[in-house]
N, C-alpha and C positions, 0 to 999 in steps of 0.2 A: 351321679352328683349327690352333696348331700342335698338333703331337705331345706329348705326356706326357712327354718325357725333355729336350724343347727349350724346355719352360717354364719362366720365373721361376723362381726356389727359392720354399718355402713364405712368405708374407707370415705377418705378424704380423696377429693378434686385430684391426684396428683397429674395428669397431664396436661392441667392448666396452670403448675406452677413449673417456675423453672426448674430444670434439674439440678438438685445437689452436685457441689463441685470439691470443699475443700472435705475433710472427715470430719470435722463438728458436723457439716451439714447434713453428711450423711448418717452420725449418730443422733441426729436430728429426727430423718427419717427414718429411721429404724425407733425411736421412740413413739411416734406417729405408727407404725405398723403393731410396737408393745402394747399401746390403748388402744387399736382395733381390737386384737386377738383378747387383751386380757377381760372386754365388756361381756365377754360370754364364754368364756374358757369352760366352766364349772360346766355346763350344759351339753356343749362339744362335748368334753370327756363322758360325761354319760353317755352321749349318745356314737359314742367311735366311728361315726361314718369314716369312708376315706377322706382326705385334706381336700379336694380337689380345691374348692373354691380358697383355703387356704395358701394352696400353692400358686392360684392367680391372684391373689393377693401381692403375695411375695415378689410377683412376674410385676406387676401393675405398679407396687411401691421402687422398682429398679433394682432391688436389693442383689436380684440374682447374678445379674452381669457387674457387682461389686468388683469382683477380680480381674474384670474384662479390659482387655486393650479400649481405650479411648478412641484410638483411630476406627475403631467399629463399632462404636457408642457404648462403650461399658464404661466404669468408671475409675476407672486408674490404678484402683486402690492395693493395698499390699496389707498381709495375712494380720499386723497385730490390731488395723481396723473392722479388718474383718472379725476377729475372737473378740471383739468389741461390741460389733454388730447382732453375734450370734448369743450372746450376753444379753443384749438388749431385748432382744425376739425373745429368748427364752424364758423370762421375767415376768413376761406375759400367757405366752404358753408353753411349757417344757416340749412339746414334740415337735412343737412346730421348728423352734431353736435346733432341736437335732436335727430334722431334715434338713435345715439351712447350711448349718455346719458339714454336716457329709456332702451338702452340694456339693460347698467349696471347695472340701479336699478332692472328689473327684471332678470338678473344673478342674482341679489343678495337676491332675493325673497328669497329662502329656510333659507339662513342665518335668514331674518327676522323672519319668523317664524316657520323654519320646525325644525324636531327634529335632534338630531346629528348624527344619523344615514342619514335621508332623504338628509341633508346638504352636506354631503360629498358624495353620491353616486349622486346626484343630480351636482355638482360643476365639480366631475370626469367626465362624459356623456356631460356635456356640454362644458365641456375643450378640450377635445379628439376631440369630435365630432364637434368643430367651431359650435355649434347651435349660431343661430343672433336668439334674444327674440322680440318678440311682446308682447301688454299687454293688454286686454279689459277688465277694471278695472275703467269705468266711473262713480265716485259716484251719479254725478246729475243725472241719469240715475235711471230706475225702477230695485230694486235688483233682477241679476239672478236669477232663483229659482233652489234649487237642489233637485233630490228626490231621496232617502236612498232606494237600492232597497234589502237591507242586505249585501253582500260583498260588492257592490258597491254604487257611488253615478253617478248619470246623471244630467246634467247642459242643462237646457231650457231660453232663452232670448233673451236680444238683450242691443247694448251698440251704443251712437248716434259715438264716437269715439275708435277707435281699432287703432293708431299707430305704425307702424311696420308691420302691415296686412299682403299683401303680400311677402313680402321680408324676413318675418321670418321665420325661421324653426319651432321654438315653441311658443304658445301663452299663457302666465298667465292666467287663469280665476279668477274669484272670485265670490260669490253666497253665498245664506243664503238659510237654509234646510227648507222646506215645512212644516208649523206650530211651527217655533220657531226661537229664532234670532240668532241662529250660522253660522257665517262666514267662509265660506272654501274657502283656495287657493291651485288652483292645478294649472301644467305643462301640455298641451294636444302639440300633433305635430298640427301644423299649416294646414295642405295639409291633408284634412278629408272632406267628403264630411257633417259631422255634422257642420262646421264652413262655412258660406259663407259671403266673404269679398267685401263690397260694395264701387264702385269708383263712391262714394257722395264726396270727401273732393277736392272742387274745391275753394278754400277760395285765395285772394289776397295774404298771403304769406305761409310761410314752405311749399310751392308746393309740395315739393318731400317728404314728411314724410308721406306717404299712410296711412293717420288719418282717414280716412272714418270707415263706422259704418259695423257691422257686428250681423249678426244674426248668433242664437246657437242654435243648435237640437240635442236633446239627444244626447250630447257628455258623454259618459261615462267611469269613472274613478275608479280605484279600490279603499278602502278606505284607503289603504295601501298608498295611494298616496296622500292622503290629507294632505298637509300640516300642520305641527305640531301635530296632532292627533296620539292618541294612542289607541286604542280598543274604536275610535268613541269618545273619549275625549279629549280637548284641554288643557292644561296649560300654559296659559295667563302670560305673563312676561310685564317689561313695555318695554324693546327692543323690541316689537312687532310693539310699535307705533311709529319706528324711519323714515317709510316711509314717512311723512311729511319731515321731515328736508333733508333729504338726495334727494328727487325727487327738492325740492325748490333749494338746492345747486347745480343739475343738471341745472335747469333753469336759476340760477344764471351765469352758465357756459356758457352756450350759448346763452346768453341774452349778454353775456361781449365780446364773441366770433366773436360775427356778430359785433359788435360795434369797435372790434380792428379792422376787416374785413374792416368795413367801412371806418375809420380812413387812414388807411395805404392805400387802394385804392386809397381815396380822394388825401391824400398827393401826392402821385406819378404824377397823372392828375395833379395838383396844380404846380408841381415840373416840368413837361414835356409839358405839354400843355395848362393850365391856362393863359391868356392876362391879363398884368398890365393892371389898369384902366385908361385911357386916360390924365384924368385930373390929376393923382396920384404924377406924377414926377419921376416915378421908371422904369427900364427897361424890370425886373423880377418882376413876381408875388408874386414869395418868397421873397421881399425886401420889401414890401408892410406892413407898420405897422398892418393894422387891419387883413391880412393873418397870421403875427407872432399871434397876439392876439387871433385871434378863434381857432389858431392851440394848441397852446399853451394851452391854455384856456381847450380844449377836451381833449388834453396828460394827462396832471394836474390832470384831472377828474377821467381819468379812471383808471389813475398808481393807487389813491386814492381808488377805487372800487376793484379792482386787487389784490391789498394788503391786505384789511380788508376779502374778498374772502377766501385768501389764508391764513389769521390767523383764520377765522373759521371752515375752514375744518381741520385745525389741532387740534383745540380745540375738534371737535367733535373725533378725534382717541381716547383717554380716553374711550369715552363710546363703540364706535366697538368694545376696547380690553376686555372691562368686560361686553361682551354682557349678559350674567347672574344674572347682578345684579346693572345695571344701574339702580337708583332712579327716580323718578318720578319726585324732583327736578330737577337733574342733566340731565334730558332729558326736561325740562321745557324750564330751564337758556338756552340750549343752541339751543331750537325753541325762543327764543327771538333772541337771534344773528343771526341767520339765516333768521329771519324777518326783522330786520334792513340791511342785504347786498342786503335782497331780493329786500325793497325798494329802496335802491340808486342805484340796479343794471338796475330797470326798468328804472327809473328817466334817468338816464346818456346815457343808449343806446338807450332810444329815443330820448333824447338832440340830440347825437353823428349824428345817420346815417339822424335824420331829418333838422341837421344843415348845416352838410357838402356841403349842395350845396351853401351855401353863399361865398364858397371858392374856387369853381369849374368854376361859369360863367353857361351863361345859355345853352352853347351849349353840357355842359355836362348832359342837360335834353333829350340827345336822348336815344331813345326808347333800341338800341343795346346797349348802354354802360349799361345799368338798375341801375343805380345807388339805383334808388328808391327801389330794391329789399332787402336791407338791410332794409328798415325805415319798406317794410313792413312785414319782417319777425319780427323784433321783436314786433310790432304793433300786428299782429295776436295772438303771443303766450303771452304777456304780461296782454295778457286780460282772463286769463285763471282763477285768482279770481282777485278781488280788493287789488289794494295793500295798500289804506286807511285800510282793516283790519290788514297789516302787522303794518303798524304804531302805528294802537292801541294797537297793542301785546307789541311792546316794551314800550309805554306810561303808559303801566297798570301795566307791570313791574317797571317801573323807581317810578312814586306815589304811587300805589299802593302794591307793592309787591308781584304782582301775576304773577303765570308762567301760561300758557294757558292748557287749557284743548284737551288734544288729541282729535280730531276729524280726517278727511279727509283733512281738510286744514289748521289745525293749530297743 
């Protein structure tokens, strides 16, 4: 656990208020869990313990079971409240946002590709039971191998990235079977001595997202368990291939999240403790033309990013709702838009958290305020592919008329 002095600030009563029901309410509470996390961020990130008590935080505010069936007390919600949510969490603290957001996309693993049966027994267990998802699923990485041993399959490997590691209850796998190229995703508990969870991920930002790599030893699975499979058969749809668009609108989410983070921080200091410049003529900093200007300038930006954000996650509801029979175009067109927020989401929140100090003064480069933890959170995960490829996505769309080919990154 961490330390008493590196935890959260105190949270709010929440099992003595009702539960949030419409989504204002619940980006309600998800701002309620931003002013926990943000009262001590800067501290936290010194100090990288694991999240633990972060992640019960997250369990305690209901955030986790956002995606969860109602009928087993989650809360209803559907994916552009969640890149909402995971916006708001991340504004407060960049890792915490990411772990939130990978929840989601693996809560929502079985949707992707399990059957409807798996789907829903899958969704109930994880609803009931607050599971927090980890997911060791790194494609540049050598593929898991699994071996068929007749009822069951067993998962042998290793992934250089496992986020969520420790702090999860359960972990995604994924592997292709020994002599042929079938992909299986399974659910395993996390706390197994066949998973061991390695504290390599000592990287400049997302400190607290326990990304380090993990080795896997005969972890074994029933095949009952195999995602989407039926008597060891799969049926391939193209909503299978929707974990591109929806992990990147995760990214999107907390890429925009540390950037609002950063904004609002800055402003405040700017607002409470920034010195007009000598020679300026002004008394306040905020009276300061070129303060209006770069403030201005970053607002502009990101309401801009914010907005096209929030029209493609709506865009994408359509295909959620007919998960059965989304087209390959229709799942194309809309990894093109998801490429293009992807790019101006990177663009802007490194503008945002690497600008802000032209507005601060330099005595806001010390060490305790860490200012610099925003630039370099988003700095760490923005380089997760190139976003030169997103551009060409949309470029070869717009000339050419081509929607990209499903892969792992597009």
């Amino acid at each position: 656990m961490t330390t008493t002095e590196n935890r959260p600030a105190t949270a709010p009563d929440w099992a003595a208020q009702p539960a949030p029901r419409t989504e204002a309410e619940w980006l309600a509470r998800a701002r309620q869990v931003r002013e926990v996390l943000a009262a001590d961020a800067a501290a936290r990130d010194r100090a990288g313990a694991t999240p633990y008590d972060e992640v019960a935080l997250l369990k305690a505010s209901g955030l986790v079971t956002l995606l969860g069936p109602a009928e087993h007390g989650g809360a209803g919600q559907e994916w552009p409240t969640a890149y909402r949510v995971v916006r708001e969490v991340a504004a407060g603290d960049g890792s915490i946002g990411q772990l939130l957001g990978y929840h989601y996309l693996w809560f929502w693993a079985a949707r992707l590709v399990g059957t409807a049966e798996q789907i829903a027994a899958v969704e109930a267990d994880a609803t009931r039971n607050q599971w927090f998802f980890g997911g060791a699923v790194n494609p540049r990485d050598a593929d898991v191998t699994i071996r068929d041993t007749g009822e069951e399959i067993v998962y042998n490997g290793a992934k250089t990235f496992s986020t969520g590691s420790k702090v999860s209850d359960v972990t995604v796998l994924e592997g292709v079977v020994e002599g042929t190229d079938t992909h299986i995703f399974a659910i395993v508990p996390s706390a197994q001595e066949g998973l061991t969870f390695h504290d390599d991920w000592d990287n400049i930002g997302q400190r607290l997202t326990e990304s380090g790599g993990v080795t896997i030893t005969d972890v074994t699975v029933p095949w009952a368990a195999a995602a989407g499979f039926v008597d060891k058969t799969f049926a391939p749809r193209v909503y299978n291939t929707l974990n591109v668009p929806v992990i990147q609108l995760v990214f999107v989410s907390f890429y925009l999240g540390i950037a609002r983070g950063a904004l609002e921080t800055a402003a405040e200091y700017t607002r409470t403790t920034t010195r007009p410049w000598l020679h300026g003529g002004h008394d306040r900093a905020v009276d300061e033309p070129y303060q209006l200007d770069l403030y201005g300038d970053y607002q502009s930006k990101l309401w801009a990013v914010e907005a096209l954000a929030d029209q493609v996650a709506q865009e994408g509801l359509a295909i959620h709702h007919d998960a059965w029979n989304v087209t390959a175009r229709e799942r194309g067109e809309h990894e093109v838009r998801v490429a293009a927020v992807k790019a101006r989401a990177t663009e802007v929140s490194l503008e945002i958290t690497g600008g802000i100090f032209e507005g601060l003064g330099a005595r806001a480069t010390r060490s305790d305020l860490a200012f610099d933890r925003f630039w370099r959170n988003v700095r760490t995960h923005t380089l997760h592919d190139p976003v030169a490829y997103k551009r060409r996505e949309v470029g070869a769309h717009l000339l050419r008329d081509e929607i990209p080919e499903p892969t792992w990154y597009s």
